[in-house]
C-alpha positions in Angstrom: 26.3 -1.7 -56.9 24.8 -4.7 -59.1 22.6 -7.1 -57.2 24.5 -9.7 -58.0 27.8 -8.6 -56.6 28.7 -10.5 -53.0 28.1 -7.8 -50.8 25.7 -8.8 -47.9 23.3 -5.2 -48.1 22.9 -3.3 -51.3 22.5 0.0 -50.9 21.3 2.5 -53.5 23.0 6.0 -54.3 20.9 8.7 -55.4 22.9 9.9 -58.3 20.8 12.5 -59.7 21.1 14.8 -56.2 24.4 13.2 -54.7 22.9 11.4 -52.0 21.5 8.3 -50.7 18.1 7.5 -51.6 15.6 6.8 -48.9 12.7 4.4 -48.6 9.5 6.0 -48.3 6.2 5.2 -47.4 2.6 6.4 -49.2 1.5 8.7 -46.8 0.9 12.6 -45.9 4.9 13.9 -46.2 5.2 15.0 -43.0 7.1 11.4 -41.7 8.5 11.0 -45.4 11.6 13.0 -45.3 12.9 10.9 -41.8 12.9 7.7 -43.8 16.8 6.9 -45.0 18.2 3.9 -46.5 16.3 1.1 -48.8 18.0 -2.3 -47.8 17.4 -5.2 -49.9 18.9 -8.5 -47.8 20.7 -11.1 -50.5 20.1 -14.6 -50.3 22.6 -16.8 -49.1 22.8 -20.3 -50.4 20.8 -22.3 -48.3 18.1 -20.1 -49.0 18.5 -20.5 -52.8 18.7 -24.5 -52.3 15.6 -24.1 -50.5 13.6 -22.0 -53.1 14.7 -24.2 -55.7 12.3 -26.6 -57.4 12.9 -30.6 -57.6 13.5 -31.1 -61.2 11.0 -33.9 -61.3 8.4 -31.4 -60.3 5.2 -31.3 -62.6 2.3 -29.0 -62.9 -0.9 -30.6 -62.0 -4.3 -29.2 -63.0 -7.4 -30.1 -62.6 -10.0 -28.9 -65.1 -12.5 -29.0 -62.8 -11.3 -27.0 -60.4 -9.2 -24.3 -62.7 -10.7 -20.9 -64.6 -11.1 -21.6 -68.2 -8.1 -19.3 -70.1 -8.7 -20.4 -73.2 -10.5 -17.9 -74.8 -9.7 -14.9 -77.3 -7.8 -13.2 -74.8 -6.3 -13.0 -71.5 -8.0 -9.8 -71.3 -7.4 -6.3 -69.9 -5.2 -5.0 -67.4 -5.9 -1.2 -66.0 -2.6 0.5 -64.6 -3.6 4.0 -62.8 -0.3 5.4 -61.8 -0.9 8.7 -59.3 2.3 10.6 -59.0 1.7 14.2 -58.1 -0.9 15.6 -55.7 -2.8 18.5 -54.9 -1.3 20.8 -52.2 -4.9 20.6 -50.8 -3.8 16.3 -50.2 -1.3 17.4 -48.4 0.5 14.3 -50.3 3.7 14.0 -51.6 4.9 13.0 -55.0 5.6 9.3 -55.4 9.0 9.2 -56.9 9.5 5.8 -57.8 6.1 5.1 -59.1 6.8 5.3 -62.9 9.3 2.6 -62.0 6.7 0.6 -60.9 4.4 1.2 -63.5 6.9 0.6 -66.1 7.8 -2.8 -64.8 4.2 -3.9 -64.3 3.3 -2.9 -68.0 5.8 -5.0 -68.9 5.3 -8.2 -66.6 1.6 -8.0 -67.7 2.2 -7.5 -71.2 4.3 -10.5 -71.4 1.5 -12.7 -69.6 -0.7 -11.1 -73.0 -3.1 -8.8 -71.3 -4.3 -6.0 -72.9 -1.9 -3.2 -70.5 -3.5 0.4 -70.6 -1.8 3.2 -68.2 -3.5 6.0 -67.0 -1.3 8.8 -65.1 -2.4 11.2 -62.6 -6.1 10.8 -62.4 -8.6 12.3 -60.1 -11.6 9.7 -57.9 -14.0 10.9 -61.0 -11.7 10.0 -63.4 -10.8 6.7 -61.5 -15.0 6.3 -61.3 -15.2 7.0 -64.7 -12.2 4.7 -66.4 -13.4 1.8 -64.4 -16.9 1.8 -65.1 -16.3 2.4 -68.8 -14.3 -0.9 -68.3 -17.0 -2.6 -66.8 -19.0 -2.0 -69.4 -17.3 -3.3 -71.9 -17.7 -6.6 -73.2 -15.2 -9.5 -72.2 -17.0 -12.0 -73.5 -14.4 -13.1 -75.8 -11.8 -12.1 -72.2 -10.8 -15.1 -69.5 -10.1 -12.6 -66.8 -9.3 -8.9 -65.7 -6.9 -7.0 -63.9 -7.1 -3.5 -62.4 -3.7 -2.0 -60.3 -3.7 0.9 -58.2 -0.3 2.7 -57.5 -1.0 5.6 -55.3 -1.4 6.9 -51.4 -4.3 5.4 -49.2 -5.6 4.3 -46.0 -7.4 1.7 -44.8 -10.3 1.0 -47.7 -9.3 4.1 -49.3 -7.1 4.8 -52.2 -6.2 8.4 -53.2 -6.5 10.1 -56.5 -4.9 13.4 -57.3 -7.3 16.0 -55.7 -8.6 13.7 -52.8 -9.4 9.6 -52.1 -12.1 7.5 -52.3 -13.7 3.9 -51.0 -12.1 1.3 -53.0 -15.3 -1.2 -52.7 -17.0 2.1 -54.9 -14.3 1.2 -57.8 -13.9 -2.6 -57.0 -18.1 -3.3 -57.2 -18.6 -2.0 -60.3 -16.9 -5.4 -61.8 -19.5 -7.7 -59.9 -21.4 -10.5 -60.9 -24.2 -8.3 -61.1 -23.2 -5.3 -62.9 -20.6 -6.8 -65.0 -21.8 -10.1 -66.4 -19.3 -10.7 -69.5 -17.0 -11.6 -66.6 -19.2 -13.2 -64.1 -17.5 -16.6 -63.1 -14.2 -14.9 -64.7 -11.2 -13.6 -62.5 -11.2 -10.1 -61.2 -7.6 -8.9 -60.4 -6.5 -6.4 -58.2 -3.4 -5.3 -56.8 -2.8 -1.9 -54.9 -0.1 -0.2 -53.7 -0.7 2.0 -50.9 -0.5 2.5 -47.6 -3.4 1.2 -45.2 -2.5 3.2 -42.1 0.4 4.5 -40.1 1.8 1.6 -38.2 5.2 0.5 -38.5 5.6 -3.5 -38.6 8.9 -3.7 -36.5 9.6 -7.2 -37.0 10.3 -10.2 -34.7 13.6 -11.8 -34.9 13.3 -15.5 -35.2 16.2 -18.3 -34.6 16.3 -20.1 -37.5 16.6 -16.8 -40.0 15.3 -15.8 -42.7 -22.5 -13.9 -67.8 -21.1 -16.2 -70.6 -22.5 -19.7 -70.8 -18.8 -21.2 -71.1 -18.0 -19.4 -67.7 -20.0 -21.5 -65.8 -20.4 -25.1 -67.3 -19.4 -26.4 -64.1 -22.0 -25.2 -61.9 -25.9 -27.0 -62.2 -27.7 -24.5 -64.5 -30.5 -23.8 -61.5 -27.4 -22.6 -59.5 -26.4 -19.3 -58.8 -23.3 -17.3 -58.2 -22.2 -15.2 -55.2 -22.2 -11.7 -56.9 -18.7 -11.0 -54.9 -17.0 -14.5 -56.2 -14.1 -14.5 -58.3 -12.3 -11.2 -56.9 -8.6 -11.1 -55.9 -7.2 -8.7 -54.1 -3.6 -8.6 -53.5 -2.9 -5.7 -51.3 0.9 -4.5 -50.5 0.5 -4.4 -46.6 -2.0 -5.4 -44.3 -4.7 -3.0 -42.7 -3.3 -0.4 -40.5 0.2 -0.1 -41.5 2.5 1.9 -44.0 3.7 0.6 -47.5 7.4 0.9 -48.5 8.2 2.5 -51.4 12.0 3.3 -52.7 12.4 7.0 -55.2 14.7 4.9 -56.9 13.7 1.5 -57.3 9.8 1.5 -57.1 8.1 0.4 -54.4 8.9 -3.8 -52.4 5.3 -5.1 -53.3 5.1 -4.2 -56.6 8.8 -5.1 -57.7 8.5 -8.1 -55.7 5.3 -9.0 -57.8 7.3 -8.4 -61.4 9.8 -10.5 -60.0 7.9 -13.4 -59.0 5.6 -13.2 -62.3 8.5 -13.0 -64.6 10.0 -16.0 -63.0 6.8 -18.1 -62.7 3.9 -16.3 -63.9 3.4 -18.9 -67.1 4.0 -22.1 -64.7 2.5 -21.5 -60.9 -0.8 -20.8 -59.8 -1.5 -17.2 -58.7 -1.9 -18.0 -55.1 1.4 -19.8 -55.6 3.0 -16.7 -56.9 1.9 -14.3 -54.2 3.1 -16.2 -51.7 6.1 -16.4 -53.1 5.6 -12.4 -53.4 5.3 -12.4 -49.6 8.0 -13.8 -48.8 10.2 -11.7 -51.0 8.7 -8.4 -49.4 8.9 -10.3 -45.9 12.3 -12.1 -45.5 14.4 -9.6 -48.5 13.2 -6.1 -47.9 14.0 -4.3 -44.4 14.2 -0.3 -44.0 17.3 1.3 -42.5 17.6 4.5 -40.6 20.0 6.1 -37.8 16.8 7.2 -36.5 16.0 4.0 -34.3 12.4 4.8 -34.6 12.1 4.1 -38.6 15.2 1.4 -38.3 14.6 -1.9 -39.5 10.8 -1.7 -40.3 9.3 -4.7 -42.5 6.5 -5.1 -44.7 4.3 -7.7 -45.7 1.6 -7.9 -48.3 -1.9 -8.9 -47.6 -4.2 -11.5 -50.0 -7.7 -11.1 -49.8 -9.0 -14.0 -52.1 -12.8 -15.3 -53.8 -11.5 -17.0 -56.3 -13.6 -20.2 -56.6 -11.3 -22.0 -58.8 -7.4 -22.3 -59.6 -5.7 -19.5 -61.7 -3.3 -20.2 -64.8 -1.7 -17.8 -67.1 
């Protein structure tokens, strides 16, 4: 069924293997296989009305407080996509994920970063692609983005043959070890679970180091090595992440969404919250197992940024 056909749940049909396709979360496979039906709530006018923008609504920037885009590029944007797992994980295969990574080279591709995907790497190849990255020159770059699609837990993401500390990937793009992007934005967004709590929901009664980088700063000042990072994590510490075989996973197609539609016109903090509410108020799992009926989701923002963010 087409999303925008009038029925109240859509429902997805697995039509290569004849069945429904469930929502499932990225985590060891043993609690996988329970999961059944991926429910996507539609809007109903009121909510559109409200989401809707006044059409006398302007953009308002402030030089001073907004990152500087204009320069060659936008700059790079890292995709690493893990699928398939060692037995020894004791993961399971992300169907779905390609979906995911598909979309997102598209989104960021039309925002004009620089979109590389790497599939199926290991943590040495993960340590390795990144700090190659950060290594490079960006200069001539007004930002960079990095996106994780894989299993994890809390701090850790997973690569094929085992996981590792984030912070080990994430600190190699600090002020101090990667100065052609020191007071630049740092992007990331991961997708992966953070623990093994389910977020059951509350029903509610009213529904649903470059000189141009830092002219702004006294030139005796100095900046916090860990400023200007973004992290835009798809659930908060502790609990699972959704992910559908069929249709990619709520945070990240909730993210395409939200930066096809406003990516070019609404500040980033803008956009993610518009993200969590899409993940929050449109996506709910569905089971006849009461246990793993009706779970939600909501993403998690973790932000330095010292200034505003444009594309």
């Amino acid at each position: 069924m087409e999303e925008d056909q009038p029925s109240p749940v859509l429902i997805q049909k697995d039509e290569d293997h004849g069945g429904d396709q469930g929502d499932v979360v990225d985590a060891k496979p043993d609690r996988t296989e329970r999961f059944s039906l991926f429910v996507k709530k539609k809007k109903n006018e009121q909510e559109k009305q409200a989401e809707a923008p006044p059409r006398n609504q302007h953009r308002i920037i402030n030089p001073t407080f907004t990152y500087k885009m204009d320069y060659g590029r936008v700059g790079k944007c890292i995709i690493i996509n893990n699928k398939k797992f060692e037995a020894r994980t004791e993961m399971a295969t992300r169907n779905g994920t390609d979906k995911d990574a598909e979309e997102l080279k598209k989104c960021f591709r039309s925002l004009r970063f620089e979109v590389i995907v790497h599939n199926d790497r290991t943590c040495d190849d993960m340590m390795k692609l990144l700090k190659q990255a950060a290594e490079e020159n960006h200069k001539d770059a007004a930002c960079f983005a990095c996106i994780f699609l894989s299993h994890g837990k809390e701090g850790v993401i997973y690569g094929t043959d085992g996981f590792m500390p984030i912070k080990d990937l994430t600190t190699l793009f600090r002020g101090d070890k990667c100065k052609t992007l020191l007071g630049k934005p740092k992007l990331f967004f991961i997708q992966a679970c953070r623990g093994e709590e389910f977020d059951d929901g509350m029903q509610t009664d009213s529904g649903p180091a470059d000189d141009n980088a830092v002219t702004d700063a006294n030139p005796s000042s100095k900046i916090p090595v860990e400023a200007d990072f973004l992290f835009a994590y798809s659930t908060v510490p502790g609990y699972f992440s959704w992910r559908n075989p069929g249709n990619g996973s709520w945070f990240v197609q909730s993210l395409c969404s939200m930066l096809n539609e406003h990516g070019k016109q609404l500040e980033i903090m803008q956009i993610l919250t518009r993200v969590n509410y899409m993940v929050a108020i449109e996506y709910e799992s569905c089971s006849d197992n009461p246990v793993f009926n009706e779970k939600k989701q909501i993403p998690c923002v973790m932000s330095m940024l010292t200034k505003e963010l444009y594309f």
